[in-house]
TORGU-168544 format. One line per field, with one value per residue (C-alpha): residue in one letter; residue number from 1; x, y, z. Coordinates in Angstrom, 3 decimals. Each point is the difference from the previous one (the first is absolute). Layout:
// TORGU-168544
fikol	A,...
koldo	NUM,...
u	X,...
v	Y,...
w	Z,...
This chain:
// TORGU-168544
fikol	X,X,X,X,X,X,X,X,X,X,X,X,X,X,X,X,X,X,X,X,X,X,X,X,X,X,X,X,X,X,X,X,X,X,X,X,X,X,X,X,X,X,X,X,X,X,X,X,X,X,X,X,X,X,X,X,X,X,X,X,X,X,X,X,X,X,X,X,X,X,X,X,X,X,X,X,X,X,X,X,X,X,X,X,X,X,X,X,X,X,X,X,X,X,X,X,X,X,X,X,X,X,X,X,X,X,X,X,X,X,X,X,X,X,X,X,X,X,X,X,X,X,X,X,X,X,X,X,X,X,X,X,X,X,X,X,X,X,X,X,X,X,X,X,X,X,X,X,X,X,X,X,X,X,X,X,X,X,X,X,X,X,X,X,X,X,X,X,X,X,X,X,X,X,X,X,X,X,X,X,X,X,X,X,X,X,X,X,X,X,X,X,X,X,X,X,X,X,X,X,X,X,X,X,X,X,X,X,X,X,X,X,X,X,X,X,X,X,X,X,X,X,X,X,X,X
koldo	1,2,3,4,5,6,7,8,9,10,11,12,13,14,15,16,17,18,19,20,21,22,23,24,25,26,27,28,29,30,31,32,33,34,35,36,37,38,39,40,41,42,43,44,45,46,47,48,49,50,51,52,53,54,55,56,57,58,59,60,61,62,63,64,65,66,67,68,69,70,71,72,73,74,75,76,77,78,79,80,81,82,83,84,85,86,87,88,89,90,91,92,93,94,95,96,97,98,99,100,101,102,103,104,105,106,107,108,109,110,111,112,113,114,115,116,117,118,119,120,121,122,123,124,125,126,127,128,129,130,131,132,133,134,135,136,137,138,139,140,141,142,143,144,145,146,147,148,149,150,151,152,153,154,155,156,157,158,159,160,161,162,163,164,165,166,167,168,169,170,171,172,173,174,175,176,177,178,179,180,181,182,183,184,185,186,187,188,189,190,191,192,193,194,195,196,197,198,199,200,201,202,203,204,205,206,207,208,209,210,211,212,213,214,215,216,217,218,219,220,221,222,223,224,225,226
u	134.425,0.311,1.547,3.256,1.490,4.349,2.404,1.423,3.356,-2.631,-1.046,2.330,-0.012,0.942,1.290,0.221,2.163,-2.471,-0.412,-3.700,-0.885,-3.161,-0.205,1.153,-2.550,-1.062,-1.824,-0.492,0.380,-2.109,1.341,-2.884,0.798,1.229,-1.905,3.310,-0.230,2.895,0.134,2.655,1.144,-2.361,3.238,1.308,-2.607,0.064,-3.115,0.783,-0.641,3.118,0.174,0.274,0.543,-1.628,2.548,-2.182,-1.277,2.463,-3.253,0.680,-2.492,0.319,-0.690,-1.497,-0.037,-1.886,-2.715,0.480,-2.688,-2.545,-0.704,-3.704,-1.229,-1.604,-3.544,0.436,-1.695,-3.083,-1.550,-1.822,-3.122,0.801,2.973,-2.896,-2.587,2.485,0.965,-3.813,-0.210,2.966,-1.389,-3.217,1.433,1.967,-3.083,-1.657,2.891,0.144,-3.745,0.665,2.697,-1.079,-3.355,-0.622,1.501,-2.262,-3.147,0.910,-0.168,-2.815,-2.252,-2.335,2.629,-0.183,-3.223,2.043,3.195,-2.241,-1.984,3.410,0.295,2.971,0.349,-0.053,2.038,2.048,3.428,1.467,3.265,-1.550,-1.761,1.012,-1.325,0.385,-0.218,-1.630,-1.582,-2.073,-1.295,-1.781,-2.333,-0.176,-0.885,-1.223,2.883,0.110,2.532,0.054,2.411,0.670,0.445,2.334,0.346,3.662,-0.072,-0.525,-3.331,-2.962,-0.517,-2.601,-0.268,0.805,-1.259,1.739,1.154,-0.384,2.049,-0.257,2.825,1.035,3.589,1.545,-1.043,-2.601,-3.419,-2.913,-1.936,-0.490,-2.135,-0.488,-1.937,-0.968,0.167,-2.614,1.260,1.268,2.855,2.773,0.957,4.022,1.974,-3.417,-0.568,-3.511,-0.649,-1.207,-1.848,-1.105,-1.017,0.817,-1.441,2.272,-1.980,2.303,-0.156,3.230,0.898,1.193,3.341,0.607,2.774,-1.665,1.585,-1.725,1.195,-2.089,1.355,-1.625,-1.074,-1.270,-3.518,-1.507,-2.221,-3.483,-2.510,-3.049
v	91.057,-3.172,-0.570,-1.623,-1.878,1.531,-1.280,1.766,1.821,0.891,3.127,2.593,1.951,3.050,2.272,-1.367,-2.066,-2.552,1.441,0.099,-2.985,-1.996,-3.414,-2.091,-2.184,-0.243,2.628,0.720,3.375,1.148,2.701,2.419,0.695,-3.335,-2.458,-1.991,-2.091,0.009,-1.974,1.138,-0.735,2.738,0.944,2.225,2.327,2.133,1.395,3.679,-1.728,-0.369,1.262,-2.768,-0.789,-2.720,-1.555,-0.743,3.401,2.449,1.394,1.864,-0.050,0.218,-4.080,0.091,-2.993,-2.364,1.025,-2.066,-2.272,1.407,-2.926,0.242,1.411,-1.648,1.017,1.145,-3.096,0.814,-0.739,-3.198,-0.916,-1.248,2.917,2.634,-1.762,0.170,3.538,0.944,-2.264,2.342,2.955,0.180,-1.436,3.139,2.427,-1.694,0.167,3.747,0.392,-1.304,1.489,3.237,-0.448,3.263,2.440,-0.929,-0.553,3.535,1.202,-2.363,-0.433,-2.272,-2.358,-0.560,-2.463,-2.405,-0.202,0.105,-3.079,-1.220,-0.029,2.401,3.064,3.620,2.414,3.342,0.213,1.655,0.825,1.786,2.550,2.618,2.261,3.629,3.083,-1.443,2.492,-0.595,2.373,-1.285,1.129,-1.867,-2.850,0.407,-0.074,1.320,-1.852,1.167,-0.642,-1.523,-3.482,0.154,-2.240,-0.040,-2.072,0.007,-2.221,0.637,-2.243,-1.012,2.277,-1.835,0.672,2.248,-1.150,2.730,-0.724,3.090,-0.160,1.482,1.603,-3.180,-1.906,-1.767,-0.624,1.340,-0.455,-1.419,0.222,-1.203,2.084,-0.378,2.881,1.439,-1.458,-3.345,0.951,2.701,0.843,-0.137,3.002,1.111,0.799,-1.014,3.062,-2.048,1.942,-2.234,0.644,-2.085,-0.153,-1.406,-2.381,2.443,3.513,1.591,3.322,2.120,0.479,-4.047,-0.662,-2.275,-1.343,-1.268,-2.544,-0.990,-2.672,-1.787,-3.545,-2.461,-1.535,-2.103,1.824,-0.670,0.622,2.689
w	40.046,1.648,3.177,0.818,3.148,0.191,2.541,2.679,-1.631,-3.075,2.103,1.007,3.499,-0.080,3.207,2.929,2.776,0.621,4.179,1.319,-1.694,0.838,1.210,-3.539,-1.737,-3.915,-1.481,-3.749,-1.810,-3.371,-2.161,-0.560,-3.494,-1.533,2.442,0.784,3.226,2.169,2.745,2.705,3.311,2.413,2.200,-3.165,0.266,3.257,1.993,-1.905,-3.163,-2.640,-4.031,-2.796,-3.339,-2.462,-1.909,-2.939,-0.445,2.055,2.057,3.465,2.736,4.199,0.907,3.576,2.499,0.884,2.907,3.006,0.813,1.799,3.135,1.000,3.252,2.277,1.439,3.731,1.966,1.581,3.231,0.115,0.826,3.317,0.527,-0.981,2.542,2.705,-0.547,-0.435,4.084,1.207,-1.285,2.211,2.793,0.248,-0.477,2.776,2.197,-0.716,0.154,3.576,1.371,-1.534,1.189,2.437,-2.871,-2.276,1.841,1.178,-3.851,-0.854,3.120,-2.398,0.528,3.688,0.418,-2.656,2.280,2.683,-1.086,-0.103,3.067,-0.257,2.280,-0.965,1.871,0.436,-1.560,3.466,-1.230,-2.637,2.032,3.091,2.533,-0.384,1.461,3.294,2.292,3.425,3.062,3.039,1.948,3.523,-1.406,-3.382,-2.834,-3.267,-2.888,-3.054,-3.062,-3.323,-1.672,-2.731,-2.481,-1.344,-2.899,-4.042,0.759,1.629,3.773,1.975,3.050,3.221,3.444,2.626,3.129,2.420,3.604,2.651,2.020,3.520,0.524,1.071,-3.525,2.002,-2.582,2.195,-3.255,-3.603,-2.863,-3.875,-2.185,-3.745,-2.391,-2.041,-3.385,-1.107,-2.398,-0.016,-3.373,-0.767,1.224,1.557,4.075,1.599,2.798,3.330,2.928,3.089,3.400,3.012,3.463,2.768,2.069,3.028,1.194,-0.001,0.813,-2.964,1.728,-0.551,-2.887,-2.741,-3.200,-3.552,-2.102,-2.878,-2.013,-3.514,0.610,-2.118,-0.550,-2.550,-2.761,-0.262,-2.396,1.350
């Protein structure tokens, strides 16, 4: 059969108060069974679809609307050349200001790394806050004293082990004498304690009835390679 072009009123709408209507343009109907074009205003036919009826061959189907037109999407815009260059610049400049300032943490987890800050010429040292004396003990005899304890490291991340500062005191808080010793390894592990055991000789003779006091405090030195 061949097709035909009817007006408007030529096709009936059935049902319906024309509410949720789309935007109104031209759109044109065919009748699936007698191929009749109908071409109708688009704001008749609601987004639910509407029923219809040729009025050339009394056929009923469910017309649906028009789809909206889809508007293209745009690609997200992308870095360019120069944008990605600078980023790229920022980026290390970053990892070797961490690499610096977190220098003694991770030379203390990667000695191998110690000679290349060290040739540098950036210093190594103990992370003091990290670590603490603990469970200090000392006896003297006349003049020879012996100081004992542990060096506890109290972080998540292994340290370099620092010198001790050893200051025998009189009664009064007077120094009569001070000392610095190293300990036997280089690097405390985290949450670990380093046991310490040193013996110092007072360059006095006092009796064993003389009050003396022992402080030893952590100080800081620069690491070295062996």
């Amino acid at each position: 059969m061949s097709s035909s072009v009817a007006k408007r009123q030529d096709l009936d709408i059935i049902g319906g108060d024309g509410s949720n209507k789309i935007r109104t343009f031209g759109m044109l109907l065919t009748c699936v069974k007698c191929e009749t074009i109908f071409k109708i205003d688009a704001g008749v036919i609601p987004r639910q679809g509407r029923r219809v009826r040729c009025t050339v061959c009394d056929h009923v189907w469910s017309a649906q609307p028009m789809p909206y037109p889809v508007p293209p999407v745009s690609p997200e815009p992308t870095p360019s050349t120069g944008q990605g260059k600078l980023i790229g610049f920022l980026a290390i400049i970053i990892l070797l200001v961490g690499l610096g300032v977190y220098r003694h943490t991770i030379t203390a987890i990667a000695p191998v790394f110690t000679p290349i800050y060290q040739s540098l010429g950036m210093d190594i040292s103990a992370n003091l806050q990290a670590v603490e004396v603990q469970k200090l003990k000392a006896e003297r005899q006349r003049n020879i004293i012996h100081i004992s304890g542990d060096l506890a490291n109290t972080s998540s991340w292994p340290v370099h082990a620092p010198q001790l500062h050893l200051v025998v005191s009189n009664a009064f808080g007077h120094s009569l004498q001070e000392e610095t010793i190293r300990l036997d390894k280089g690097i405390i592990a985290a949450k670990e304690s380093l046991h310490f055991a040193h013996q110092l000789t007072l360059e006095m003779n006092l009796a064993d009835d003389v009050v003396t006091e022992i402080t030893v405090t952590p100080a800081n030195r620069d690491i070295h390679l062996p």
